[in-house]
Biopython code that builds the backbone (N, CA, C, O; Angstrom):
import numpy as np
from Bio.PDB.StructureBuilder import StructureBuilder

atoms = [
    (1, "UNK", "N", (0.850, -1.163, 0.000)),
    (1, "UNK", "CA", (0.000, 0.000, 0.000)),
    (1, "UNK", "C", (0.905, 1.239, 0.000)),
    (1, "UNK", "O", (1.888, 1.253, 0.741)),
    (2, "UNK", "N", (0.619, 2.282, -0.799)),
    (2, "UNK", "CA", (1.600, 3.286, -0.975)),
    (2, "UNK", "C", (0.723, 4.596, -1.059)),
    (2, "UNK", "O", (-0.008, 4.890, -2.005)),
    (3, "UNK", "N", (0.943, 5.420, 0.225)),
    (3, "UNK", "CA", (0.325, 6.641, -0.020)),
    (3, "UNK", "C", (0.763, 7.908, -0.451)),
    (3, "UNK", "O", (1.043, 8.640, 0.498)),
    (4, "UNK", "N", (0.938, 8.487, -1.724)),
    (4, "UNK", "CA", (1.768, 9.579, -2.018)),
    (4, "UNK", "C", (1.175, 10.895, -1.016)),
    (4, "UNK", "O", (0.210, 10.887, -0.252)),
    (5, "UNK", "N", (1.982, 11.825, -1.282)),
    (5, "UNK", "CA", (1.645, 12.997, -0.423)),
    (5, "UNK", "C", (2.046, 13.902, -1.234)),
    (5, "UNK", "O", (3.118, 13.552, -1.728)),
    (6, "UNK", "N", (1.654, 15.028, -1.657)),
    (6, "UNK", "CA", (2.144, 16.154, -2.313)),
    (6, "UNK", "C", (3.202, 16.990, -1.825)),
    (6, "UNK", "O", (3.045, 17.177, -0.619)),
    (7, "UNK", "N", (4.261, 17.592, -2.299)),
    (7, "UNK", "CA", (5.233, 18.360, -1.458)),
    (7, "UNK", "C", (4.811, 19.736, -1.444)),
    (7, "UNK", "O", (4.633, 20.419, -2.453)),
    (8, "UNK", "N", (4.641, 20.155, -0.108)),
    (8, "UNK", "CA", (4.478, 21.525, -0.497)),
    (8, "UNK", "C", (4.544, 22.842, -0.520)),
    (8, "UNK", "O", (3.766, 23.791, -0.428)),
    (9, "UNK", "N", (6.728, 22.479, -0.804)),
    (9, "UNK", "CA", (7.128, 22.972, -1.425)),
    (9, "UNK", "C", (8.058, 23.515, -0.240)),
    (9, "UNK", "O", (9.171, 23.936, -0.556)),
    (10, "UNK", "N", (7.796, 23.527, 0.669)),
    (10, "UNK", "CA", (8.747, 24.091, 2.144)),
    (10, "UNK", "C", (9.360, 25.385, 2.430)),
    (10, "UNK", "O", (10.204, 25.640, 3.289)),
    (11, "UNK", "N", (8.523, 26.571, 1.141)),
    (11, "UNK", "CA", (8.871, 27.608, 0.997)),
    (11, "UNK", "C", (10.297, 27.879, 0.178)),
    (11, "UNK", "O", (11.111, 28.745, 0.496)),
    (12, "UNK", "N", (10.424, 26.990, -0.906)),
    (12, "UNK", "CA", (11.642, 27.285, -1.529)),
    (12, "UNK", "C", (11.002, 27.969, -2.850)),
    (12, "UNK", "O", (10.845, 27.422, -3.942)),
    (13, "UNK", "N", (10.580, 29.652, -2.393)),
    (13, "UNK", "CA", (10.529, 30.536, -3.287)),
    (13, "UNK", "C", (11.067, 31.580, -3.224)),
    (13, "UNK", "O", (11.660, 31.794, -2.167)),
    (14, "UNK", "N", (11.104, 32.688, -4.311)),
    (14, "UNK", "CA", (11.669, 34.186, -4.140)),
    (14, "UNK", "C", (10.842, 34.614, -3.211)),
    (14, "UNK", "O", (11.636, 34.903, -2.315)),
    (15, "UNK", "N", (9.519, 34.916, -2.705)),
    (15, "UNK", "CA", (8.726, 35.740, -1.788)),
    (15, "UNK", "C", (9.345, 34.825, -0.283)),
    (15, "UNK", "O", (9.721, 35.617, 0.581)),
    (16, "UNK", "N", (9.468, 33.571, 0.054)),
    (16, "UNK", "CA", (10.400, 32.826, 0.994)),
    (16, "UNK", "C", (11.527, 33.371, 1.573)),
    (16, "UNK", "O", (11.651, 33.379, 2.798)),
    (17, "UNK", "N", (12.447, 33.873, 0.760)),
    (17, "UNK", "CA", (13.777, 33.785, 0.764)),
    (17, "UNK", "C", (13.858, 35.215, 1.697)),
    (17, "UNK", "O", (14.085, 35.322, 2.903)),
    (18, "UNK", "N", (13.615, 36.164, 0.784)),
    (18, "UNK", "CA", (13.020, 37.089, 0.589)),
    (18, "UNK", "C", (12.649, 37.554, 2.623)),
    (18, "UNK", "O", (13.196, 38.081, 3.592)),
    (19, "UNK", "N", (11.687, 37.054, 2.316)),
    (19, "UNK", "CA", (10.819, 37.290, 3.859)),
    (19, "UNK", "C", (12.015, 36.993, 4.693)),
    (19, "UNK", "O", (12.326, 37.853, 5.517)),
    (20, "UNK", "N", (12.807, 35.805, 4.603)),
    (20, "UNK", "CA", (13.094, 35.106, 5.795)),
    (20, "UNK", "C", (14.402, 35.968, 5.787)),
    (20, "UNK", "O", (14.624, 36.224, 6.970)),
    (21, "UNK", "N", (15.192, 36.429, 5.148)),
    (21, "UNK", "CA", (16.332, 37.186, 5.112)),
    (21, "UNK", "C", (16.274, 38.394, 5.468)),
    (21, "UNK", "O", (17.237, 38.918, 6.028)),
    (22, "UNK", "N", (14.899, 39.204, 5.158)),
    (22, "UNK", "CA", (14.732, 40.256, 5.906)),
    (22, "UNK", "C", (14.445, 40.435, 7.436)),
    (22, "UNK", "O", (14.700, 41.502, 7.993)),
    (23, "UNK", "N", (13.891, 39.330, 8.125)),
    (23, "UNK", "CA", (13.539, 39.165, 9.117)),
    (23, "UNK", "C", (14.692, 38.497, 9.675)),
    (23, "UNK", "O", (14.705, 38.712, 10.887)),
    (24, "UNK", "N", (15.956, 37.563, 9.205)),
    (24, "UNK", "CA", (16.676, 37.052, 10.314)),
    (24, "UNK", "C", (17.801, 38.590, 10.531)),
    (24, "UNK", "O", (18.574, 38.709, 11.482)),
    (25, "UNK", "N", (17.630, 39.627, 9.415)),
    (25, "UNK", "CA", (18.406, 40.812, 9.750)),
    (25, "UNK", "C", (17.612, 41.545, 10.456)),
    (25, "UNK", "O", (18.269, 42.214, 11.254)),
    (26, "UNK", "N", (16.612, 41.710, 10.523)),
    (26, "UNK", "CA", (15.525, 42.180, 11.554)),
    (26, "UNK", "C", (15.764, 41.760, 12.601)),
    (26, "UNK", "O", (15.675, 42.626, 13.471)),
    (27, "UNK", "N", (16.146, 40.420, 13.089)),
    (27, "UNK", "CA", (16.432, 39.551, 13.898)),
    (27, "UNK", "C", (17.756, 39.969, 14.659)),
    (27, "UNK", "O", (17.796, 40.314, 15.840)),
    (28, "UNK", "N", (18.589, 39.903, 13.990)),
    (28, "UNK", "CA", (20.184, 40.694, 14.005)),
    (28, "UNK", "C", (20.187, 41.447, 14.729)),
    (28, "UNK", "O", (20.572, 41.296, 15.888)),
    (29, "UNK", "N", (19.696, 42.613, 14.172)),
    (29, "UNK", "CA", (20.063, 43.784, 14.415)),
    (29, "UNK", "C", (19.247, 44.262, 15.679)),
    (29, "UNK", "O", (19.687, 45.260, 16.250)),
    (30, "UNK", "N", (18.201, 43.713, 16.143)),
    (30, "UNK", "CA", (17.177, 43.341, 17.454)),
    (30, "UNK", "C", (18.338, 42.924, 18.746)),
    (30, "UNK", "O", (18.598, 43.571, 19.760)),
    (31, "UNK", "N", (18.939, 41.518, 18.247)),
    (31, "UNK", "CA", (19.511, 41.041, 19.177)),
    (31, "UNK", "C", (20.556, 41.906, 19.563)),
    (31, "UNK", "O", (20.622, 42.161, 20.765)),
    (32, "UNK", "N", (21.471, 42.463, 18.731)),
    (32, "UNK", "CA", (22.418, 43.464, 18.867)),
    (32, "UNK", "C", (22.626, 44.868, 19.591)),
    (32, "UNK", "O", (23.576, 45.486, 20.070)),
    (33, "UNK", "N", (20.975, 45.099, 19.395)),
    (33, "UNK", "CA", (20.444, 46.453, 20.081)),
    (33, "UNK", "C", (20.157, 46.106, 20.838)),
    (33, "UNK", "O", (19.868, 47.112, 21.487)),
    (34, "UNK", "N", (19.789, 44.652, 21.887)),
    (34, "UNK", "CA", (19.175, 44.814, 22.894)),
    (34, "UNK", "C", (20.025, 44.689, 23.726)),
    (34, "UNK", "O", (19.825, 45.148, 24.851)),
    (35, "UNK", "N", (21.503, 43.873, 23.337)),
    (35, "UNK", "CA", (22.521, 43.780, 23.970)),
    (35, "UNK", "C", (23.270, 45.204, 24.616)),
    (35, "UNK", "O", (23.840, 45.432, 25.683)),
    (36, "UNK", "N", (22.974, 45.999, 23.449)),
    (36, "UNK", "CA", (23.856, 47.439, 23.833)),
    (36, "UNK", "C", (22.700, 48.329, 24.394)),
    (36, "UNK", "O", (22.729, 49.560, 24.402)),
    (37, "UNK", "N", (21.654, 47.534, 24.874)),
    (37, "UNK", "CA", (20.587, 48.672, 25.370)),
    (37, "UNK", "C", (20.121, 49.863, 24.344)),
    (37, "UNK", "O", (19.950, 50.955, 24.886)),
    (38, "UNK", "N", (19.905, 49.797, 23.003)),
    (38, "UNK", "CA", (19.168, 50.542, 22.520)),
    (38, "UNK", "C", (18.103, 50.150, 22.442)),
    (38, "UNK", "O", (17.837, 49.127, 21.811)),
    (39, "UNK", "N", (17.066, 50.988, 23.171)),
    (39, "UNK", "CA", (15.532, 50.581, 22.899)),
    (39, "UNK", "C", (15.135, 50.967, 21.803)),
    (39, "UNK", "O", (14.368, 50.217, 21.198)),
    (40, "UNK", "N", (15.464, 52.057, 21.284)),
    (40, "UNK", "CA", (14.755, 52.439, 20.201)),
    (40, "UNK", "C", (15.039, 51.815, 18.801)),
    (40, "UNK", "O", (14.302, 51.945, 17.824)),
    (41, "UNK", "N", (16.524, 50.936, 18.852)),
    (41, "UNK", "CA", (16.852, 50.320, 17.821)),
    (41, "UNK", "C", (15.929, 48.668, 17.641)),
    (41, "UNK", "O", (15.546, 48.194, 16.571)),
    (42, "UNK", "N", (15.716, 47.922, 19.314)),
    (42, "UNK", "CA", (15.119, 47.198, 19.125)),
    (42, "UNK", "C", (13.606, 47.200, 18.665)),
    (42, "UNK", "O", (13.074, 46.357, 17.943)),
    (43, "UNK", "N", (13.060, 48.246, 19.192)),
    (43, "UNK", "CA", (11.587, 48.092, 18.866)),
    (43, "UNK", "C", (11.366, 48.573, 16.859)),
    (43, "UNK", "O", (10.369, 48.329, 16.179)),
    (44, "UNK", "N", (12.667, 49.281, 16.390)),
    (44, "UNK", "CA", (12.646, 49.269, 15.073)),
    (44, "UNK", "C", (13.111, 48.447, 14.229)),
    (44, "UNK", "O", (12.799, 48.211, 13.062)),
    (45, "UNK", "N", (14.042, 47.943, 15.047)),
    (45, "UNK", "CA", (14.148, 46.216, 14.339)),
    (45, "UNK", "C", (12.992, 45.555, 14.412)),
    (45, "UNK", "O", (12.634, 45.217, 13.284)),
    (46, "UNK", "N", (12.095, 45.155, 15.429)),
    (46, "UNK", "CA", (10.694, 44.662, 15.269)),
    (46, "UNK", "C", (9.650, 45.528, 14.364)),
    (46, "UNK", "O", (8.632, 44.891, 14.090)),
    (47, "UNK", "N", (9.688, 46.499, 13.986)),
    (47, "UNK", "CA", (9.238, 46.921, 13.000)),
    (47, "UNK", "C", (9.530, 46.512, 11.684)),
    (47, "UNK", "O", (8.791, 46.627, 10.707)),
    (48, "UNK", "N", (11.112, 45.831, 11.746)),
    (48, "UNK", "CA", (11.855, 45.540, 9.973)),
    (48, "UNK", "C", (10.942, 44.182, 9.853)),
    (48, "UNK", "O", (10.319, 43.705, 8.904)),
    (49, "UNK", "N", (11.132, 43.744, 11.271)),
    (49, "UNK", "CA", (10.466, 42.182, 11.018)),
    (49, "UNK", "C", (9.042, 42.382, 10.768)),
    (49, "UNK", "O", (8.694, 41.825, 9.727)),
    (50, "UNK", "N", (8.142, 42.970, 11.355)),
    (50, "UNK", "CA", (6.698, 42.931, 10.602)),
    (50, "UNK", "C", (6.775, 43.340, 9.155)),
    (50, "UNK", "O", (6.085, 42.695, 8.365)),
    (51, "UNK", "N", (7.677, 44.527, 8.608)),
    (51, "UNK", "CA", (8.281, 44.583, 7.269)),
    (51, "UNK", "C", (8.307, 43.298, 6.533)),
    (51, "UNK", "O", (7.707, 42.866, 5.549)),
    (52, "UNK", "N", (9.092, 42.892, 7.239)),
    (52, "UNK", "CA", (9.915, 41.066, 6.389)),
    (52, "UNK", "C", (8.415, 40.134, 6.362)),
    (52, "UNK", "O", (8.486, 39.381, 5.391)),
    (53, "UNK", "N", (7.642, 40.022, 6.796)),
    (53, "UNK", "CA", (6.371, 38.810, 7.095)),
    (53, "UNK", "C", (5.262, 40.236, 5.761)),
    (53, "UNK", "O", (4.678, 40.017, 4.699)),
    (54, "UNK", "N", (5.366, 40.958, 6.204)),
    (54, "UNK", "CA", (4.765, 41.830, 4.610)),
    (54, "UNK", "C", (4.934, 41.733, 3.415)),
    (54, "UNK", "O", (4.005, 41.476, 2.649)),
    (55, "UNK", "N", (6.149, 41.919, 3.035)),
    (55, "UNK", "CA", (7.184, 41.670, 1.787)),
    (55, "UNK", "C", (6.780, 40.221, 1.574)),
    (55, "UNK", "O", (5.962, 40.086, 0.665)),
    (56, "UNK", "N", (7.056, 39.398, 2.028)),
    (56, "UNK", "CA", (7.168, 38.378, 2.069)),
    (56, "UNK", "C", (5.285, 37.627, 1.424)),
    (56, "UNK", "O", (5.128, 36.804, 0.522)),
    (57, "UNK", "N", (4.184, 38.287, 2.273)),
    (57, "UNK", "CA", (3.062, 37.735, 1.752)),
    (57, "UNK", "C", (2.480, 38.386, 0.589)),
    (57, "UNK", "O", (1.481, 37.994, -0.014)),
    (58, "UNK", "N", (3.452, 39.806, 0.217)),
    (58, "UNK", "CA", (2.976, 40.696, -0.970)),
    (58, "UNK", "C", (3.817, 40.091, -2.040)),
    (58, "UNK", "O", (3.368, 40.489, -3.115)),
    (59, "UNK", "N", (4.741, 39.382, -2.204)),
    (59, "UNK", "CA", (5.336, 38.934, -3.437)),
    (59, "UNK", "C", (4.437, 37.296, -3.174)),
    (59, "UNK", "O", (4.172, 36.721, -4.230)),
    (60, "UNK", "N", (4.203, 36.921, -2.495)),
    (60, "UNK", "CA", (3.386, 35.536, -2.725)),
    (60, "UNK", "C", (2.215, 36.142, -3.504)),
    (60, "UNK", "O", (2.129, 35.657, -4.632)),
    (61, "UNK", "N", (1.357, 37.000, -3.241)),
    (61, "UNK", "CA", (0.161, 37.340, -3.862)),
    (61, "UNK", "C", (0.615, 37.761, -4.866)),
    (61, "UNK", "O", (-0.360, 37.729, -5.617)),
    (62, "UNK", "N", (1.851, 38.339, -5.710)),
    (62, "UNK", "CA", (2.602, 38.783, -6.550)),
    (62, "UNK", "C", (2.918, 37.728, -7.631)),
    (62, "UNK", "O", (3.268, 38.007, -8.777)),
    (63, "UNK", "N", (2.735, 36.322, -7.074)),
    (63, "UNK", "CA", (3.209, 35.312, -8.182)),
    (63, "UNK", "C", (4.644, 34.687, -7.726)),
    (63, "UNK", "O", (5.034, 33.654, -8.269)),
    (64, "UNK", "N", (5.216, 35.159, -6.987)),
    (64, "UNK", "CA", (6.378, 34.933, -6.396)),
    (64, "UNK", "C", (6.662, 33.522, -5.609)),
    (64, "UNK", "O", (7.584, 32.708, -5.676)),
    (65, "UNK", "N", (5.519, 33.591, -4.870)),
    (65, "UNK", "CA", (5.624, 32.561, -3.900)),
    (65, "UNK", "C", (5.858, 30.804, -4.450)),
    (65, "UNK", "O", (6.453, 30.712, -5.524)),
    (66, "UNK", "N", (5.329, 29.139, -3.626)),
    (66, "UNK", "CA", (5.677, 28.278, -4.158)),
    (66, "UNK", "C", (4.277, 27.910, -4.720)),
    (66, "UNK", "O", (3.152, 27.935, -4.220)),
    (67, "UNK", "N", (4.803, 27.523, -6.068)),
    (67, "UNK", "CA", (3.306, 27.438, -6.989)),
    (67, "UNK", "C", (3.170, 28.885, -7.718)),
    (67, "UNK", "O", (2.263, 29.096, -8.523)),
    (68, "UNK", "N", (3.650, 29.369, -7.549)),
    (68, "UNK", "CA", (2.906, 30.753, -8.296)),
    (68, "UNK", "C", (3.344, 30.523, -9.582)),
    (68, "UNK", "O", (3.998, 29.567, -9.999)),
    (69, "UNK", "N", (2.675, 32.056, -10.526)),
    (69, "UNK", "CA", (2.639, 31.757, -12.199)),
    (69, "UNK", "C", (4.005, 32.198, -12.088)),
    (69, "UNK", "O", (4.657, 31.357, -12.707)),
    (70, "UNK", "N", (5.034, 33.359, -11.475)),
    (70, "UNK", "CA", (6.353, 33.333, -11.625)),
    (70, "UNK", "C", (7.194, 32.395, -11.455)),
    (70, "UNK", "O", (8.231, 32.367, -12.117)),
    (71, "UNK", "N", (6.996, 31.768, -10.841)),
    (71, "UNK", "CA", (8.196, 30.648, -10.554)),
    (71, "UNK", "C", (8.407, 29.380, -11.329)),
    (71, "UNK", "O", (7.588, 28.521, -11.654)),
    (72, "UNK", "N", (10.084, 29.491, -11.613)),
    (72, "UNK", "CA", (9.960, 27.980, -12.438)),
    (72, "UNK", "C", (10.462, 26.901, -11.505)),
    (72, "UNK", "O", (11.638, 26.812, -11.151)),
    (73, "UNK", "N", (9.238, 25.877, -11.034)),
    (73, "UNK", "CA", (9.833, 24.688, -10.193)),
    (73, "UNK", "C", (10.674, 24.045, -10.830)),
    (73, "UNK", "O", (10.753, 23.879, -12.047)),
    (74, "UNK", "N", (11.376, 23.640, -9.940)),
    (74, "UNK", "CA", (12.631, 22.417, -10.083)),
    (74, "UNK", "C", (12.398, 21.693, -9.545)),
    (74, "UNK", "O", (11.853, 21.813, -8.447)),
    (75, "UNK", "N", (12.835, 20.175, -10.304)),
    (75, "UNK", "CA", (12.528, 18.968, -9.920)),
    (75, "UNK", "C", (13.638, 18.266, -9.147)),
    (75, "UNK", "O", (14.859, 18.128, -9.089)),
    (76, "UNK", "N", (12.790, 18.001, -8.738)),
    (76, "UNK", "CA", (14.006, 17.085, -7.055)),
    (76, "UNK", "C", (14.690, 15.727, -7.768)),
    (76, "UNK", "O", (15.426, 14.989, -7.111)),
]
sb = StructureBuilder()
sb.init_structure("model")
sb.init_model(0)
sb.init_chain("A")
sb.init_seg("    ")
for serial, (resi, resn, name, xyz) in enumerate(atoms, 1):
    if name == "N":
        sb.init_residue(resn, " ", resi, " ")
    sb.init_atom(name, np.array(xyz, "f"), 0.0, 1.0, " ", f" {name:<3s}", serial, name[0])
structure = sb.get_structure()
């Protein structure tokens, strides 16, 4: 008995990449500021990151994302 499952896709797109790179520098630059006590740098780094999760769902609706009409899948 063999049940296939669809892959789907694990976010290996441009709107993916994208998001997650803006947000682990969002991330960065958070951890960095909180270390040196800038408040005002951390709470604007949490601003880059709601940025990064934006970007990120506006190029999916863009065609960007996995499955979209932009993207050319590659086969595993």
């Amino acid at each position: 008995m063999s049940i296939e499952t669809a892959d789907p896709g694990h976010g290996h797109s441009p709107a993916a990449w994208t998001a997650v790179t803006i947000m682990l520098i969002a991330f960065t630059i958070g951890t960095v500021a909180f270390f040196f006590d800038a408040q005002w740098l951390v709470w604007a780094s949490a601003g880059l990151l709601v940025v990064g999760a934006i970007v990120g769902w506006v190029l999916a609706r863009a065609g960007y994302g996995v499955g979209g009409s932009k993207v050319a899948e590659k086969a595993h």
